[in-house]
C-alpha positions as CSV (number, residue, x, y, z in Angstrom):
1,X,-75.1,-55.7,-18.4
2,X,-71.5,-55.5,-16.3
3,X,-71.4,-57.0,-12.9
4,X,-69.3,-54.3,-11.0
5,X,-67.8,-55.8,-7.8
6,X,-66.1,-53.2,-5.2
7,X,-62.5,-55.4,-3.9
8,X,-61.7,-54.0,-0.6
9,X,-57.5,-53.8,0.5
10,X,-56.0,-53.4,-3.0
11,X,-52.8,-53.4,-0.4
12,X,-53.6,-56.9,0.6
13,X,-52.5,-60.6,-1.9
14,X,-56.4,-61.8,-1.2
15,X,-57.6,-58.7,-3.2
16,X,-55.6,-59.3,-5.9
17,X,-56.2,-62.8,-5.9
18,X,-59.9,-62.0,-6.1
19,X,-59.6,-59.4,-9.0
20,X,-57.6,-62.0,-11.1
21,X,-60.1,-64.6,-10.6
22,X,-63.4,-62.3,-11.1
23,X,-62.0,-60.3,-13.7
24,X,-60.9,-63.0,-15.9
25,X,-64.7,-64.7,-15.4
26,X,-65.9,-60.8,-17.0
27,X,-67.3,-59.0,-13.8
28,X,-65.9,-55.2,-13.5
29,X,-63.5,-54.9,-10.7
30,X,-63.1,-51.3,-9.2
31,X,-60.0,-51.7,-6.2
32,X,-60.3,-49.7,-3.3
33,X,-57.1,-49.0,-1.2
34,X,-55.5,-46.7,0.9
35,X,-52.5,-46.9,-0.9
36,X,-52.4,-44.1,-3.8
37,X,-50.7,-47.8,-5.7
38,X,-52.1,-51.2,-4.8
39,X,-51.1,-54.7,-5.9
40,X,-54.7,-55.4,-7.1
41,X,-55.1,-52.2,-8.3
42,X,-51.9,-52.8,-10.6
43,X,-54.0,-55.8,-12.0
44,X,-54.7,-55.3,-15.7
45,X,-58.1,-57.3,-14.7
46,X,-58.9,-54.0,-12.3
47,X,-61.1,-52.0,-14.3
48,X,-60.3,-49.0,-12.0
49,X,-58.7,-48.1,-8.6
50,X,-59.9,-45.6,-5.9
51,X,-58.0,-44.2,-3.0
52,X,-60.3,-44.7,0.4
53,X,-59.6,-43.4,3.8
54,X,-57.6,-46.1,6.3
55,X,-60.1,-48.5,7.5
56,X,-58.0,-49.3,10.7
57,X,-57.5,-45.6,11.6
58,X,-60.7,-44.0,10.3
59,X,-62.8,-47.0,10.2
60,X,-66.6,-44.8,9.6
61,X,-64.6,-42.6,6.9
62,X,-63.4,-45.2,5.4
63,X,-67.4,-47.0,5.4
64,X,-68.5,-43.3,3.9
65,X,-66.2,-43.6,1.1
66,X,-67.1,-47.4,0.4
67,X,-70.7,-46.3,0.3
68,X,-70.3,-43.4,-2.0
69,X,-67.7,-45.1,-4.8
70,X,-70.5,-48.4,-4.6
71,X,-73.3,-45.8,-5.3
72,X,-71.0,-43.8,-8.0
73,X,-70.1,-47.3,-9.8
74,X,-73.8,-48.6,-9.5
75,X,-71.9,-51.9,-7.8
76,X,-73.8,-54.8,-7.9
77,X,-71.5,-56.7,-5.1
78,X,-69.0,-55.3,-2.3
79,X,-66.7,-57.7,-1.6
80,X,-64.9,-56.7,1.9
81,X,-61.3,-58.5,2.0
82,X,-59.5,-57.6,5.7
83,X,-61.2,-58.5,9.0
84,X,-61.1,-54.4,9.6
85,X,-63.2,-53.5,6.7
86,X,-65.6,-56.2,7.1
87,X,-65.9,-54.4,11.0
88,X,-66.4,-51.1,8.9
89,X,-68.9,-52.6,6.1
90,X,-71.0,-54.9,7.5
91,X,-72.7,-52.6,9.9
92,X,-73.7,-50.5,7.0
93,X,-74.8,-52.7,4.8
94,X,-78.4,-51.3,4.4
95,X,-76.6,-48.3,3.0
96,X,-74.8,-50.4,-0.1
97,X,-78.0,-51.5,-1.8
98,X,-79.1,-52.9,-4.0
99,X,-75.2,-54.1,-3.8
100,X,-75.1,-57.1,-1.4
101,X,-72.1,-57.6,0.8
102,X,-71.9,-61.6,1.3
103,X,-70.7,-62.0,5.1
104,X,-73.0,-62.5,7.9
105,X,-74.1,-60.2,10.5
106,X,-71.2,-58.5,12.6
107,X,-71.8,-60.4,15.9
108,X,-70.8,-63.8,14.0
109,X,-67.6,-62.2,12.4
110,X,-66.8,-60.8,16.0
111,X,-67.2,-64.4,17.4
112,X,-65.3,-66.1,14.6
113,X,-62.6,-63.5,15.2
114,X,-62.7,-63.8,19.0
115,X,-60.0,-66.9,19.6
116,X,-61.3,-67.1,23.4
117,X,-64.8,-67.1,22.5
118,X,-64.0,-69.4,19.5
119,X,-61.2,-71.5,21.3
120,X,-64.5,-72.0,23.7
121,X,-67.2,-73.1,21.5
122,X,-64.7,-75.6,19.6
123,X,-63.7,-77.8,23.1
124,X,-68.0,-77.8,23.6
125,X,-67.7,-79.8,19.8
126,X,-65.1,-82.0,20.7
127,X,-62.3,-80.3,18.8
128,X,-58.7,-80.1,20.0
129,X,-57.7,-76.7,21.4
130,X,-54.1,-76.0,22.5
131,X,-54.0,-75.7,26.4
132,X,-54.0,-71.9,27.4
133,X,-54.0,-69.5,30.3
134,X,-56.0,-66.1,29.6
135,X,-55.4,-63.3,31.0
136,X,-58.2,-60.8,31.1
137,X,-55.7,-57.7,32.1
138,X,-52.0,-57.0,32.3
139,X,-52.3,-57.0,36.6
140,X,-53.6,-61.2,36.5
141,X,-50.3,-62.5,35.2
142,X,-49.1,-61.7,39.3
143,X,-51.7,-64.3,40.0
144,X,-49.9,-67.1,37.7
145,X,-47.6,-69.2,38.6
146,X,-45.0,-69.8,35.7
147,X,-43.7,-72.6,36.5
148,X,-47.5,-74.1,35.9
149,X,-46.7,-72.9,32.1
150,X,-44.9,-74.9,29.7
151,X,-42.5,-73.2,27.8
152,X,-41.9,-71.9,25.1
153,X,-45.4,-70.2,25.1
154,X,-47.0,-68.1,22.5
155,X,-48.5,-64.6,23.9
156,X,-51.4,-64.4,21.3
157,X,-54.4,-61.8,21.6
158,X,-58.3,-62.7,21.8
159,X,-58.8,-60.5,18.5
160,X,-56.3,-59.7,16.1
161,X,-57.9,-56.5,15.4
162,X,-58.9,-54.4,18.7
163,X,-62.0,-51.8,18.8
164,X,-61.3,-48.7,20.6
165,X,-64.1,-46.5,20.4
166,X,-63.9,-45.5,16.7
167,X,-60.6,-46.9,15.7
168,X,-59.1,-50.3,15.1
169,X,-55.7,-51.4,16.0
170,X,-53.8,-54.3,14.6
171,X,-52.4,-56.8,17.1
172,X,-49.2,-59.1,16.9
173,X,-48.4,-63.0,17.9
174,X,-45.1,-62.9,20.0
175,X,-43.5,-66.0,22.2
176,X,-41.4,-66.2,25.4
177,X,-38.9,-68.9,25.6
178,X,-39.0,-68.4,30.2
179,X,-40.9,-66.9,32.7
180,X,-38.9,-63.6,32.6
181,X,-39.5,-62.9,29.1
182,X,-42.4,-63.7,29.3
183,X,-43.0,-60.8,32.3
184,X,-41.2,-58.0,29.8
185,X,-43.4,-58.9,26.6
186,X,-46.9,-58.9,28.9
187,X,-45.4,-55.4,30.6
188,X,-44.8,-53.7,27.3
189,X,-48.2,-54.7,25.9
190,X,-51.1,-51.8,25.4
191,X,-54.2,-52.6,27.5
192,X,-55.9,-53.0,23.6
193,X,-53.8,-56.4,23.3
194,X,-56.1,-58.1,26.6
195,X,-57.5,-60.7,26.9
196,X,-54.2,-62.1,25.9
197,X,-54.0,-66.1,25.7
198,X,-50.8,-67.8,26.8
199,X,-50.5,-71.1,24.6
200,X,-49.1,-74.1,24.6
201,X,-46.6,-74.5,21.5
202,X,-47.7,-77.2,18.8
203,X,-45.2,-78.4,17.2
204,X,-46.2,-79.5,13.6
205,X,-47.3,-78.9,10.1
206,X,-50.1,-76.1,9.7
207,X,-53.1,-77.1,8.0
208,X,-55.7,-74.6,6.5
209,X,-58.9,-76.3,5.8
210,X,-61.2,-73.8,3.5
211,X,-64.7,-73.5,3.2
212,X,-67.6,-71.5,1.1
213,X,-71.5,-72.2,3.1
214,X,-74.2,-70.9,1.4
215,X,-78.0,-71.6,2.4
216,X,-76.7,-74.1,4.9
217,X,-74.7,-76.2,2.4
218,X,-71.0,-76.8,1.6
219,X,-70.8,-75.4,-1.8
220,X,-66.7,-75.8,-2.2
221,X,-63.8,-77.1,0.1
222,X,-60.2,-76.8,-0.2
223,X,-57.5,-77.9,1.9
224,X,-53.3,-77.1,1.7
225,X,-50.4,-77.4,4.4
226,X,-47.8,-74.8,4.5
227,X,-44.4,-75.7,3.8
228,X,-42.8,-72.4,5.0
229,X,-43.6,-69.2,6.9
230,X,-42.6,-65.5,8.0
231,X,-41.0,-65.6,10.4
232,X,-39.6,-68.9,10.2
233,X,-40.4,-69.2,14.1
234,X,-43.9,-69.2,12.5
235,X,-46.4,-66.7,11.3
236,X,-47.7,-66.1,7.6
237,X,-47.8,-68.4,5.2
238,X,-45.0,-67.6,2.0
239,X,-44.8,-71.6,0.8
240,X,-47.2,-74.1,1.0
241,X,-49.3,-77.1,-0.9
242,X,-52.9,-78.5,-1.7
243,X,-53.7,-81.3,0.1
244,X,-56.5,-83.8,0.1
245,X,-59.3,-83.3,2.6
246,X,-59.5,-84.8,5.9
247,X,-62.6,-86.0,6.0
248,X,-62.6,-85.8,10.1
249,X,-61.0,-82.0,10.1
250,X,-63.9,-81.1,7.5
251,X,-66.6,-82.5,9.7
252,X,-65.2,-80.6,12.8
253,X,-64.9,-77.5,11.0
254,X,-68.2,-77.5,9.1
255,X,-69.7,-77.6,12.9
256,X,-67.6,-75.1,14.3
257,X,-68.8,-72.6,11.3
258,X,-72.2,-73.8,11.8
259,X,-72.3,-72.9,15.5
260,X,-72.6,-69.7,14.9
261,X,-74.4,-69.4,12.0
262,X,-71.5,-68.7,9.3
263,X,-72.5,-68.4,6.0
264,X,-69.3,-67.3,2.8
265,X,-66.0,-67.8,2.9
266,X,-64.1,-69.0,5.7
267,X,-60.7,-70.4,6.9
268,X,-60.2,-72.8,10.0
269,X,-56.7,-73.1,11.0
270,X,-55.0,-76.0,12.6
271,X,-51.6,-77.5,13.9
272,X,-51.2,-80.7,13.7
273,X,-48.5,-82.2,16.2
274,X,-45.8,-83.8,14.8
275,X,-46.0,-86.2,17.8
276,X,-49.4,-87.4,18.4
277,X,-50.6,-86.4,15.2
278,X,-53.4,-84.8,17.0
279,X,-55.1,-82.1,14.9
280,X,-55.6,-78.5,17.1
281,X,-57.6,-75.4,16.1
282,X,-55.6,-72.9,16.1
283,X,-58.1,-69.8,14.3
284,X,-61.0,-68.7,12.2
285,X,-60.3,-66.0,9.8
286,X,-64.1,-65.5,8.3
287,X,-63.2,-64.0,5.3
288,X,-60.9,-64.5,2.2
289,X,-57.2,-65.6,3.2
290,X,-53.6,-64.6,2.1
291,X,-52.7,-68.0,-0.1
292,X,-56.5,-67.5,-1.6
293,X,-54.7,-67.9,-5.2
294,X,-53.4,-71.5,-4.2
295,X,-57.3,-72.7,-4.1
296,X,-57.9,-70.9,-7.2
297,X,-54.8,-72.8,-8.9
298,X,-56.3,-75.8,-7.4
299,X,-59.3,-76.0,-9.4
300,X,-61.5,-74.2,-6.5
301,X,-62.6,-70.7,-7.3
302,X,-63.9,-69.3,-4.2
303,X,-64.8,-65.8,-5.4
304,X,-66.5,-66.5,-8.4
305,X,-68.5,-69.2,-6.5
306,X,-69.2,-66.5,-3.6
307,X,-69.9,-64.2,-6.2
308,X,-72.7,-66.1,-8.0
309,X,-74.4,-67.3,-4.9
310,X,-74.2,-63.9,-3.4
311,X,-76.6,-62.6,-6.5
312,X,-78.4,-66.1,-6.6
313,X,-77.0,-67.8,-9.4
314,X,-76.6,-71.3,-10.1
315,X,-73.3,-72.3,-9.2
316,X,-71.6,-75.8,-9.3
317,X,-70.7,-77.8,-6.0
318,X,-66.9,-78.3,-5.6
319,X,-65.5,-81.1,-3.5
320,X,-62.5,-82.2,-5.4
321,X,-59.5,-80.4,-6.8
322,X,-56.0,-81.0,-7.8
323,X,-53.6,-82.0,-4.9
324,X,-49.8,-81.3,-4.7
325,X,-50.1,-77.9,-6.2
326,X,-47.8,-75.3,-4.9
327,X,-47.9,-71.8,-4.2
328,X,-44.7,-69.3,-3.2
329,X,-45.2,-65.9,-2.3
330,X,-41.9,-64.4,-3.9
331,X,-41.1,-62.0,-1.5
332,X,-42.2,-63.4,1.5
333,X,-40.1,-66.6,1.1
334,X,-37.1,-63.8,0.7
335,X,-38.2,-62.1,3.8
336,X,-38.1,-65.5,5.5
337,X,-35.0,-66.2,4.4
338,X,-33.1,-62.5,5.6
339,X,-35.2,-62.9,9.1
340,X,-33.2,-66.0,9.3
341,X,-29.7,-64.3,8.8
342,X,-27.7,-63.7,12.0
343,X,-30.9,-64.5,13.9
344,X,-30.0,-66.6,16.8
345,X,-33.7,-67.1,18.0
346,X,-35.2,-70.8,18.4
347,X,-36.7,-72.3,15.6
348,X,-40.0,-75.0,15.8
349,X,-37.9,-78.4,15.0
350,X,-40.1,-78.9,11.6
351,X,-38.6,-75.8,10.7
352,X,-37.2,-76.2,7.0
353,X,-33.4,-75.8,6.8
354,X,-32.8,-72.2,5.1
355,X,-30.4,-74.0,2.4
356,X,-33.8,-75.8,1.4
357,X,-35.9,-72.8,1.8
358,X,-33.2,-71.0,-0.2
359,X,-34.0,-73.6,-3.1
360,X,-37.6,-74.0,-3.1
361,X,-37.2,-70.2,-4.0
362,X,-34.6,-70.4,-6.8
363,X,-36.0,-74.0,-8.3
364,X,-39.3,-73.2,-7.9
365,X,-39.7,-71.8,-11.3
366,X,-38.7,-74.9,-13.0
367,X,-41.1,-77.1,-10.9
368,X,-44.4,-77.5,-13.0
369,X,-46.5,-77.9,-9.5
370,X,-44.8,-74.7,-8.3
371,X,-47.4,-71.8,-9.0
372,X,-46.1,-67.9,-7.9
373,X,-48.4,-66.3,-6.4
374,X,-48.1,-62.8,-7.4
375,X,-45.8,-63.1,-10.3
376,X,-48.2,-64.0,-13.5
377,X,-46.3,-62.8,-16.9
378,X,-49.6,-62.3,-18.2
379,X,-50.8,-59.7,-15.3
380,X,-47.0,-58.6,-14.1
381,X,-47.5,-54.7,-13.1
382,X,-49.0,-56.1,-9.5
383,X,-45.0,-58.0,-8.7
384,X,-43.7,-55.0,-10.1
385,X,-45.5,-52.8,-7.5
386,X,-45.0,-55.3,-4.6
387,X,-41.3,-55.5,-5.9
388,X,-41.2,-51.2,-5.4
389,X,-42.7,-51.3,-2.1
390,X,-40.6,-53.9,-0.7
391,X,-37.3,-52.5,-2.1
392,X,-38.4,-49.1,-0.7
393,X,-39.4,-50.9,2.9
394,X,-36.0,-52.2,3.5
C-alpha cells in the first residue's frame, strides 16, 4: 500500500526539497500551497497539488483545510514545512489521525523559536551568545544609553513569526550603522516586532549544524558553511558547502535541543568570528531549512529518515557524509548580486567580492561539487515556475 505524505508550503525550496527526496524513495506526495502554482507542486515527484488557505493570515482556516485534504487522501504522514504552519498543525494534531505529524508539542517549537528564551537557556549550557540588549517595548529604548552599544547593531525580533490573536505576522532582521538610525528603525517598528534584541555584530563565516533526534538518539547530522547570502549584508543562504562536523558545536547543540525536549528535524545556527574564532549561536529553526537539498546531496536524507521513524521503521544511523559539496540557489545568488548594484550600504568584511560571487554563479555549472538547488534537468517544471515568479516580481 502507498505512503501518502501531506508537504506543507509548496511556495517554499524545503518543500520541494522534501517531495524530491520522498518521492523518489516511492511515498505519494500531495503539495499543499497557497499559491494556485508552487515550486513543489511543479515537481514531477508530486503526485498532486491542493490550494489551502494562508497559514500566516488565516492560520485556523488554513489548519481546517490541512485536516480535511489529510482525511480526503487517507495521509499516513503530514509533514509541516514553515514555522507558521507548524503553529497552525501542531495544535491539532489529534484531528490528523491516524496521520502522525513528527514535531513535538507546540510549547517546545515556541521556545526553540523564541531567540530570547533560547539565547537564554544556551549561556545556562555554556554556549557563546552574541552580547544583546532587549527591549521588551518601543518606550525602553529612552532608558538606553547608545553609546553603551557597539555599533553596527542588528535590530532582530524574539520570534520571527508574531501571534496576534488569530493571525501570524512575519518579522524582518534589519541593522543600524549609529545611534540615530538606530532611533528611526525602533520608531517605525509595529508593537508585534517586541521584544526586539539589539545585537552585537559577528563578524564571520555562518555555520549551520543539522540534526534529526528520535527516541532520544542522534539518528543523522549534517553540517555546511555558507559561502554567500541575500542580502549580501547577510540574510538567507543562496551559496554554501558541506562541511565536516565539529565535534564541540555538535555536543553544544545536541544539549541545547535536548533542553527542551526536541525530538525531528532541527537547525542550530552559528557565527563564527573571524577573529577569535569563537563559535556563537545565532538561532534554532525546529523544522526543515531552506538549503535542506544540500544534506540530501551530501549523502544525508533527512526526510526519508524523519519519515521512517515517524511511522516506526527501521532506519539507518547517519554520521558521515560527503564534505565539499556545494549548493547555489540560482536565483537567489542573482538577487544577491542586483542588491549589490548601486548599493552604497556597508558590507561584513568576509563579504565575497561581487566579481567572485558573479562567477561562482556563471562557473558553477562546470564545477562537479557544484549542485543547483532547484534546477534538476530531470525534475525542471519547479526552476521554470520559480524562474516565472521571479521575472513577474521584478
Amino acid at each position: 500500500m502507498t505512503t501518502t505524505v501531506i508537504v506543507t508550503d509548496g511556495e517554499q525550496r524545503a518543500a520541494l526539497a522534501v517531495v524530491r527526496s520522498l518521492g523518489t524513495a516511492g511515498y505519494r506526495c500531495v503539495v499543499a500551497s497557497s499559491l494556485r502554482a508552487s515550486i513543489a507542486g511543479a515537481s514531477r515527484f508530486a503526485a498532486r497539488s491542493v490550494m489551502v488557505p494562508d497559514s500566516l493570515s488565516r492560520p485556523t482556516a488554513f489548519a481546517d483545510a490541512i485536516a480535511a485534504v489529510a482525511t480526503a487522501e487517507h495521509a499516513t504522514v503530514v509533514l509541516p514545512i514553515s514555522e507558521q504552519a507548524l503553529l497552525a498543525i501542531v495544535p491539532i494534531r489529534d484531528r490528523l489521525l491516524p496521520a502522525v505529524v513528527p514535531f513535538p508539542d507546540v510549547e517546545s517549537i515556541r521556545i526553540a523559536a523564541d531567540k530570547q528564551r533560547l539565547l537564554r537557556e544556551a549561556s545556562k549550557l555554556g554556549i557563546a551568545v552574541p552580547h544583546q540588549v532587549v527591549l521588551s517595548a518601543p518606550k525602553a529604548f529612552g532608558a538606553i544609553d547608545p553609546l553603551a552599544l557597539q555599533f553596527p547593531v542588528i535590530l532582530k525580533p524574539a520570534r520571527s513569526v508574531s501571534e496576534i490573536g488569530d493571525v501570524r505576522v512575519k518579522q524582518s532582521v534589519s541593522y543600524a550603522s549609529g545611534a540615530e538610525e538606530l532611533r528611526r528603525k525602533i520608531d517605525a517598528l509595529s508593537p508585534a516586532a517586541f521584544p526586539l534584541l539589539l545585537q552585537e555584530r559577528i563578524v564571520g563565516p555562518g555555520i549551520g549544524i543539522f540534526m534529526l533526534l528520535w527516541d532520544g538518539e542522534l539518528r543523522a547530522e549534517f553540517a555546511h558553511r555558507r559561502l554567500c547570502e541575500k542580502p549580501a549584508s547577510g540574510g538567507v543562504s543562496v551559496y554554501r558547502e558541506s562541511i565536516a562536523m565539529d565535534d564541540d558545536l555538535r555536543e553544544r547543540s545536541r544539549n541545547l535541543l535536548n533542553r527542551f525536549g526536541w525530538f525531528g528535524p532541527a537547525m542550530v545556527e552559528y557565527k563564527r568570528d573571524s577573529a577569535t574564532g569563537r563559535a556563537y549561536l545565532m538561532e534554532v529553526n525546529g523544522r526543515f531549512w531552506g538549503s535542506l537539498q544540500l544534506a540530501i546531496d551530501s549523502g544525508v536524507d533527512f526526510p526519508q529518515l524523519l519519515v521512517r521513524c515517524a511511522l516506526g521503521q527501521p532506519s539507518e544511523r547517519i554520521h558521515s557524509y560527503r564534505v565539499g559539496v556545494r549548493s547555489r540557489w540560482w536565483w537567489g545568488q542573482v538577487d544577491h548580486l542586483v542588491g549589490r548594484v548601486g548599493s552604497r550600504a556597508p558590507l561584513p568584511p568576509a563579504t565575497v567580492s561581487a566579481p567572485r560571487a558573479l562567477g561562482d554563479l556563471l562557473l558553477g555549472a562546470f564545477r562537479r561539487s557544484d549542485y543547483e538547488e532547484v534546477l534538476r534537468w530531470d525534475d525542471p517544471r519547479p526552476f521554470w515556475n520559480e524562474t516565472i515568479r521571479w521575472i513577474g516580481g521584478k
